[in-house]
N, C-alpha and C positions, 0 to 999 in steps of 0.2 A: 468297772474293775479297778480296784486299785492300785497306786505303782508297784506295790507289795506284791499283791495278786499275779502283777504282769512279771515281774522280777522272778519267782519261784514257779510261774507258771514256766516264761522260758527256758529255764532250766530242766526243768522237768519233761517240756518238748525236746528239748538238744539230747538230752538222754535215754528219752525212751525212742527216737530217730539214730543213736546210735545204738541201742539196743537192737534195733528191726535191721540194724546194718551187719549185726555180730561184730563190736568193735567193741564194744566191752568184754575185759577180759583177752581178747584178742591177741593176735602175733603180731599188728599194723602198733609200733609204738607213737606213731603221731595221734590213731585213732582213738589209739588205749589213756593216749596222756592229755587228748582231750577230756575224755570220763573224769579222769582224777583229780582235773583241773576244776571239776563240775560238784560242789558241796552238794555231799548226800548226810545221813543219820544212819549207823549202825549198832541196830538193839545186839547189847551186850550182858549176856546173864551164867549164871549155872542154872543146870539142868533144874525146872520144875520150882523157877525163884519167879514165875506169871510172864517172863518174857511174851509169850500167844498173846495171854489175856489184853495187857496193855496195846500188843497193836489192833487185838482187835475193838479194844475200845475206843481207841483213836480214831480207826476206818467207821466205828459205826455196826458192823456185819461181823456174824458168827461166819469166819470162812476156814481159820485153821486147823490142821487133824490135831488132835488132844490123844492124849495116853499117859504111860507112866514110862519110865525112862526116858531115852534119849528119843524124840518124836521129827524134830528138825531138824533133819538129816543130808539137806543141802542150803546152801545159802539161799534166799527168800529175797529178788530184788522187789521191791514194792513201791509202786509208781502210784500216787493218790493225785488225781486229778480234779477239780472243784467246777462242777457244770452248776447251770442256771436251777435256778429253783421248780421245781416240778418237772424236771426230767428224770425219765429212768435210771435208777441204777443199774449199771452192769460191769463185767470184770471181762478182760483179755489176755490170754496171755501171748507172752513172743513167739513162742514156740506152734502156738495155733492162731495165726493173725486172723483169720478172716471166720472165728467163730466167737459168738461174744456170750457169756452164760449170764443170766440174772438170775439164775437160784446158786444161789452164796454154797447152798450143799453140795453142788454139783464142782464148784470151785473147789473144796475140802479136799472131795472125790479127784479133782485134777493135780491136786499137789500133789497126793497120796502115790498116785498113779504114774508120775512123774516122774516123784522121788526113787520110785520100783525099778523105774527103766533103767536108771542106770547102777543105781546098789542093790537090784534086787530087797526081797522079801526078806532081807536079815536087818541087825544095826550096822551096818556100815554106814560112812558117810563118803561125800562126795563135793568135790570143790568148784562143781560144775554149775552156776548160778540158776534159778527158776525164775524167770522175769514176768511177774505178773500188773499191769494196770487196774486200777479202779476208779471210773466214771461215779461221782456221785455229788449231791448238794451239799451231802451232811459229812463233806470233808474238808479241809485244805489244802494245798498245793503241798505236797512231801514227797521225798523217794527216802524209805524206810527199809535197810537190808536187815534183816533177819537171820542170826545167823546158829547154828547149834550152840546149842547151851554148856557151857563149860563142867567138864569133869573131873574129880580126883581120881577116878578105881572107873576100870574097863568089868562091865559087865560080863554075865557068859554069853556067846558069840560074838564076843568083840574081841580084836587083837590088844594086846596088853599097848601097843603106839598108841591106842584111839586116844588115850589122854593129851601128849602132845601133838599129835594129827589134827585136833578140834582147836586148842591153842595156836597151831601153827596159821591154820587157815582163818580163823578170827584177826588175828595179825596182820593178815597180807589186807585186811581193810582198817583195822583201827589205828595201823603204824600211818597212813594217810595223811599229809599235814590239813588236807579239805574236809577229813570224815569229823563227823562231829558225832560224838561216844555217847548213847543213850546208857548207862552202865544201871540194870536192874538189880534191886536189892530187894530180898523179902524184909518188911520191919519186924516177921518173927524169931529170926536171929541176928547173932549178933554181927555189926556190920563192920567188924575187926576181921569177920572171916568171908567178909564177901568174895565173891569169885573176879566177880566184874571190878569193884573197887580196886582190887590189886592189879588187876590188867588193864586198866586205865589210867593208874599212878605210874604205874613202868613207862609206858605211851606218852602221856601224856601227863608229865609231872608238875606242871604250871596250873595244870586246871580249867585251860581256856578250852579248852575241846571237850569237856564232859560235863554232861546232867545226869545230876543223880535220880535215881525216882525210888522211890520204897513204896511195896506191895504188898499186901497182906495184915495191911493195917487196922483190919477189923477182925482177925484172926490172933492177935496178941494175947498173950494172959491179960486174965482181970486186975486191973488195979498198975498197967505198967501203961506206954506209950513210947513213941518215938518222935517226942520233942526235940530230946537233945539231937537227934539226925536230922530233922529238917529245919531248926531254927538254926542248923550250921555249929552245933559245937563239939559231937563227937567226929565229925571228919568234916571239915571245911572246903568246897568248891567254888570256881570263881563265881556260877551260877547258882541259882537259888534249889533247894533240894523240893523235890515233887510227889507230893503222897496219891496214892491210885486205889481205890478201892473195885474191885474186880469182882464181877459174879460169883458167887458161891457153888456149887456143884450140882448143889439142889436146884439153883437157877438155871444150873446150864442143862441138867436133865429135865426141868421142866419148862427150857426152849424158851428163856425169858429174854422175848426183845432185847437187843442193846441199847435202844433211845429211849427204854423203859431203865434198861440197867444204868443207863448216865445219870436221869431222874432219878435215882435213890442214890446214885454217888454223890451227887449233889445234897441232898438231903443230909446222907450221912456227917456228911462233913459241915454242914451249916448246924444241924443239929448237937454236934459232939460236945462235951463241955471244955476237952482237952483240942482239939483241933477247929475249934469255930472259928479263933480270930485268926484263923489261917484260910480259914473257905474260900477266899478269893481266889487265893492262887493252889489251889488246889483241885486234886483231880483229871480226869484224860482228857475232858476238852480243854483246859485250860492248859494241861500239857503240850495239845499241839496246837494251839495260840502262840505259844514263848515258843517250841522251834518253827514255825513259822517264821515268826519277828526274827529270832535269831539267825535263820540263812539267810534272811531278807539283808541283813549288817553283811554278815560275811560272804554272800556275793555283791554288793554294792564294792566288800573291800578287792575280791577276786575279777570284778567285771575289767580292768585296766587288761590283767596277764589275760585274762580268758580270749581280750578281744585279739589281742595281741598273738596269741597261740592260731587262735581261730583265721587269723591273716596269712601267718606262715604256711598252715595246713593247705588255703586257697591257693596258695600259691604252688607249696608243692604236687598238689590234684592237676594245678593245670598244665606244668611242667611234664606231667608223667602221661594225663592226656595227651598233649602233645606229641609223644616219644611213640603213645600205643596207635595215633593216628584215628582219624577219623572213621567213622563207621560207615560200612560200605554202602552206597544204594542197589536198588532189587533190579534195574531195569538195565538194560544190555548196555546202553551208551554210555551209562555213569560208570557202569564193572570196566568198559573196556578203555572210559577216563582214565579210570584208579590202575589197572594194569601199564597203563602206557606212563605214568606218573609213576609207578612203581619202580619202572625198571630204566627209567633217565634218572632217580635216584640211585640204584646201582651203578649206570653208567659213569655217570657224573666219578664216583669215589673212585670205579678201576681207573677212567681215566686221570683222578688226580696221583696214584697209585705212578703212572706209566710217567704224568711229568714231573713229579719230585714234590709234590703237594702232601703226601703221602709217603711212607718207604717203601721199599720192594722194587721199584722201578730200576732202579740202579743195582741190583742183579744181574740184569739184563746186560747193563753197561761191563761188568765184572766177567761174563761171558764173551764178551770181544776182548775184554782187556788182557785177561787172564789164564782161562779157563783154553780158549782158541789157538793162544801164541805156544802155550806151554804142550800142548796135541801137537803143533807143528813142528815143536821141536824132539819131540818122543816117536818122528816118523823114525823107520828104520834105512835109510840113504846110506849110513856107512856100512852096512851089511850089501847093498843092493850095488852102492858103486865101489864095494873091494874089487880088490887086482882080480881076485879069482873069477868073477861074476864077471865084472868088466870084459875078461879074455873070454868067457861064454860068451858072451851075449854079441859081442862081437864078430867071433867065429862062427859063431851057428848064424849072422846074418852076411858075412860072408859066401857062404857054400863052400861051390869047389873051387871059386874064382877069390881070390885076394884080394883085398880091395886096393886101388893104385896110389890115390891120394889121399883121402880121409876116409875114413869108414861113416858113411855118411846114413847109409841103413843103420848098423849099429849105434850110431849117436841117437836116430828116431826111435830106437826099441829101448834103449837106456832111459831116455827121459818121458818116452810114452808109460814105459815100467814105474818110471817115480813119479811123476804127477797120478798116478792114479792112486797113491797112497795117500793124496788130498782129499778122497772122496769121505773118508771115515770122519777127521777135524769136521769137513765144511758139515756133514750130515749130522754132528753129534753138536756142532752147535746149532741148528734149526733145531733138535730134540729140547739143547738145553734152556734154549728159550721158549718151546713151547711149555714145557715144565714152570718157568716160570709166570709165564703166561697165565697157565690154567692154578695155579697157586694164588695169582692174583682174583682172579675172578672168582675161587674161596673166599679167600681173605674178603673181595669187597661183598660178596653176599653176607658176609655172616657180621660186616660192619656199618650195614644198611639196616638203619633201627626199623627204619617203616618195613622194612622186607622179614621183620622176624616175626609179624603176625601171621605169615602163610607160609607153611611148608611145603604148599604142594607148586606155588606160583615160584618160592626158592629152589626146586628142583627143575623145575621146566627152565628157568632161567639160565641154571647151570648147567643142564644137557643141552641147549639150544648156543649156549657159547661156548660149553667144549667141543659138540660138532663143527662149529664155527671156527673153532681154533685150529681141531683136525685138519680141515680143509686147509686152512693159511698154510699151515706144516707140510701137507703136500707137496702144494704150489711152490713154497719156500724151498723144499729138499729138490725140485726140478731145478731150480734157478739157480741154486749151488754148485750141484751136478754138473750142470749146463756151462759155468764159469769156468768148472776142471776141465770138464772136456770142450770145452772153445781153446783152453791151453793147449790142451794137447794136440787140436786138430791143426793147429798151423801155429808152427814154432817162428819167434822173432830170427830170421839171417842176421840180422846186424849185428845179434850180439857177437855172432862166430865170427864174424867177416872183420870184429875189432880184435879178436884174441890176436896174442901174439903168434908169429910164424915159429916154428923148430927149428933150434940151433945147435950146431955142433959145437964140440966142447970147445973150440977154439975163440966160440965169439961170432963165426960166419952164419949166414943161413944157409941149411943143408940143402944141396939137391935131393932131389925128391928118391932119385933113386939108392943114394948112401946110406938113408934112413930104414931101419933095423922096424917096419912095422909091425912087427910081433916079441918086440922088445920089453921085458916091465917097463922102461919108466914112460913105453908109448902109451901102455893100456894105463899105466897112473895119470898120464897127461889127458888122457878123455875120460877120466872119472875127473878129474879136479874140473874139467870146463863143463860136462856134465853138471857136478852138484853147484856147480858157480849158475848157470841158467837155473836147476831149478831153485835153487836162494831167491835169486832174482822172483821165478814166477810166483815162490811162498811169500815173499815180500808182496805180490799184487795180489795174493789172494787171500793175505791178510786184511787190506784194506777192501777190497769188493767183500769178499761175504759178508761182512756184517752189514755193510750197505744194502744187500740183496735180501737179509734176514729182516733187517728195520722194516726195506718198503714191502715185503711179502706177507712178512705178519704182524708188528708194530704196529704200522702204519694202515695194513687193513683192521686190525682189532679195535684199533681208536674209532676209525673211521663206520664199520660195516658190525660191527660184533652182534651184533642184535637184528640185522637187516632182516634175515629170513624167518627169524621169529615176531617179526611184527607183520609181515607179511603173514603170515599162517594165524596170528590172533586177527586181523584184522576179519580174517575167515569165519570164527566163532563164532555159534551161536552162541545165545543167553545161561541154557544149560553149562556148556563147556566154560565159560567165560567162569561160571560162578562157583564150578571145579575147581578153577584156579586160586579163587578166594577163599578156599573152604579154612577160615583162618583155627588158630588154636584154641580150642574152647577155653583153655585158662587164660588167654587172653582177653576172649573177649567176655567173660565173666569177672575179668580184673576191671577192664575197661570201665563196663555196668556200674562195675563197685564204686568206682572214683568217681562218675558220673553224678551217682544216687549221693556219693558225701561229697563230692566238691557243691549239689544244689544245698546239702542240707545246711553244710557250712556258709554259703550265700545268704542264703535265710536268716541263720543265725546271726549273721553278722549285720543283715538289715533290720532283725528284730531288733538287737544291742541297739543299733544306732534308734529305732524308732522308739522306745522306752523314754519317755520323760524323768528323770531323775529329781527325784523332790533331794531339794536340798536342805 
């Protein structure tokens, strides 16, 4: 094979491997801008100016449907592949890979068929590509798209848009800086009003992207010719203009071979008296000789970016392999690997979460700071130790008997009364931390990339640590509890035993007996030592709770968060184990995808390097 050979053959492999990928045309733009990146030929004509004809003189094979109007009615990708000499011919298409037809008629029959499915049985058309291969000797290495034939005037059952709709979509390939413009002309008119020449001057107004070809060159009046088109002086291109002579109608209904129809193209033209010393380069085989040679130059010039695209592309497949993770194994040891791997990824991020690796952790801190101090101070104490209350609570723990020296019951029922308005703060913040808590362990499921393959392993995850968390908050809300009422069960003597003693106005200490114990400013003198103790005990239960909140739930959820759900996976069988994995089909169909083009891109990129480059 030659480096030629190998040059357009690998191209032709890269493309029809992203054809089988559905990346042509596609929504993936790295996959799509690889195709574009990839020199193809787009036959460009008006309607019924031999566009068919010439490709199938090229190919060799009668394959495409014929009629009168608009016939090609979806774009035609055409993959010509050049196998060893005496092997069969056959065609495939993308759409049915694993059926291969060698009667060409039945090909005809599949475009036809094709084209139905999606435009139905009217002229519509459709920008939907037909991706067909052909295995044969008697071709060359090409991808030839085929595309509707350009029109002035919408026929009847056509929308009066068909004319710029067929325009527009011709466009989206011949604007291509890689497409290289096959632009058909009939030589029996004139070629001032070609269809193709004017939309390939617009496109491409340099001229290095298009070959002309003139058709119909044995259909001409007598006595005229199209010298001045091909010897280049009615319309000049950088490349050389190409004359095609095409079976006659009479041949195509009486089913004349096309390697019969080449042999009289050939003849024709060696024969002519006006075109003979043109015979050489004239004609379909000689046509697809020169683009041949020609994308043979323009990938040698495209192979630097190609390889270069193709590197990026490797690189972003294995980036994103990486992100989708590895594919699971079948057997219970490797599920219950990948589970236990799964969820010390989870772990791992709450706990960066909880130490400041992450935000959110510091919520938490914002709930002692904050949230706890400002509850303490919104208790209701000045309602509880007014004068009025004071002289209740006092008296009713008095009875009938007065008290002599201090109302020592009443001081126990005042402050037993206001410590227990500490229960609400200490309980609202083990709530407020468990809220945040279980916020965390959202947030880090849903920022655990490897955990977004499984939705059913990220819910077991999250109900196994909000039970978990449940419990902390329990445990949590006893040991809060349990601080109030330690206060309340034995009050500090000392503080009382430093207040100062009651004095008369003169500056003396009263005898016990002078003193007025049902006096206001006696019952304001044991609301003020009252709320002075419990200040004091909100000051120690500021600083305990959150210490009792950190080791009860903090400090078990770093620690234990997952304890009891590895114990119960550890239980699983293989079935259940593989419940857990049941990952997300568009995942793992994406996965495949990257898989199937990060090899083919591999490939690609060892073919490139394996190619000897004649210099």
């Amino acid at each position: 094979m030659t480096t030629m050979e190998s040059l357009i053959g690998l191209v032709n492999r890269i493309q029809r491997a992203c054809t089988a990928l559905g990346d042509y045309g596609g929504d993936d733009n790295s996959f799509s801008s690889l195709w574009d990146a990839l020199p193809s030929v787009a036959v460009v004509g008006g309607q019924s100016s031999g566009k068919s004809s010439v490709l199938e003189s090229v190919v060799g094979r009668d394959f495409l449907p014929r009629g009168s109007g608009i016939v090609t009615r979806r774009p035609l990708v055409l993959q010509l592949h050049k196998t060893n000499d005496g092997q069969e011919e056959y065609a495939e298409f993308a759409h049915l890979p694993r059926r291969r037809f060698s009667d060409f008629s039945l090909v005809r029959k599949e475009i036809q068929d094709e084209t139905d499915r999606l435009t139905g049985k009217t002229k519509q058309i459709s920008p939907v590509p037909i991706h067909l291969s052909i295995y044969s000797p008697n071709v060359v290495n090409l991808t030839l798209i085929d595309l509707p034939g350009l029109t002035k005037v919408a026929v009847e059952g056509q929308p009066e848009s068909i004319v710029q709709e067929i325009e527009n979509m011709v466009r989206t390939y011949v604007d291509k800086p890689n497409c290289i413009i096959l632009a058909i002309s009939p030589a029996n008119q004139d070629i001032a009003t070609s269809d193709a020449i004017k939309l390939a001057r617009e496109v491409d107004p340099s001229g290095d992207r298009t070959f002309g070809v003139l058709t119909k060159l044995d259909l001409m009046d007598k006595g005229t010719n199209a010298l001045d088109v091909l010897e280049g002086r009615a319309y000049r291109l950088q490349h050389p203009w190409v004359g095609i002579v095409n079976r006659s109608q009479a041949d195509i209904n009486k089913n004349v071979d096309m390697i019969v129809a080449r042999r009289k193209e050939r003849e024709y033209f060696a024969t002519s008296p006006e075109y003979g010393h043109l015979s050489s380069k004239m004609g379909s085989e000689y046509l697809a000789k020169l683009l041949s040679k020609h994308l043979e130059s323009v990938i040698r010039a495209r192979i630097p970016s190609i390889t270069s695209l193709i590197n990026k592309s490797i690189d972003e497949l294995q980036s994103e392999l990486d992100h989708l993770g590895r594919p699971i194994g079948v057997d219970a040891g490797a599920q219950l690997y990948t589970i236990l791997e799964l969820c010390r990824a989870f772990f791992k991020i709450f706990k960066e979460h909880l130490d400041g690796g992450r935000p959110g952790g510091d919520r938490i801190y914002g709930v002692f700071d904050n949230q706890l101090p400002a509850a303490l101070r919104k208790l209701p104490f000045d309602r509880h130790l007014s004068i009025q209350n004071v002289r209740k609570v006092v008296s009713e723990a008095d009875g009938y008997q007065p008290h002599l020296i201090a109302p020592e019951q009443g001081y126990r029922r005042l402050i037993e009364g206001a410590l227990n308005y500490f229960r609400g703060p200490a309980e609202a913040s083990v709530d407020a931390v468990h809220f945040v808590l279980k916020e965390l362990v959202r947030k880090s499921i849903g920022e655990c990339q490897e955990l977004k393959r499984f939705p059913s392993l990220q819910t077991a995850i999250a109900a196994a640590s909000n039970q978990a968390l449940e419990k902390f908050r329990e445990e949590s809300k006893k040991t809060v509890v349990r601080l109030v009422d330690m206060e309340a069960a034995y009050l500090t003597a000392d503080f009382f035993r430093k207040l100062p003693q009651e004095v008369e106005k003169g500056g003396k200490a009263a005898a016990t007996t002078t003193v007025d114990n049902y006096s206001e400013g006696h019952f304001r003198r044991i609301g003020s030592n009252v709320s002075s103790y419990v200040n004091m005990v909100s000051d120690t239960l500021r600083n305990t709770i959150p210490k009792a909140v950190v080791h009860c739930q903090v400090k078990e959820a770093k620690q234990s968060l997952l304890n009891h759900f590895y114990t119960r996976i550890g239980g699983k069988e293989g079935k259940a184990l593989a419940e857990l994995l049941d990952e997300d089909p568009a995942l793992m169909e994406r996965r495949q995808q990257c898989a199937k083009r990060l090899e083919l891109y591999k490939k690609a990129r060892d073919e490139i390097d394996s190619v000897s480059w004649a210099r």
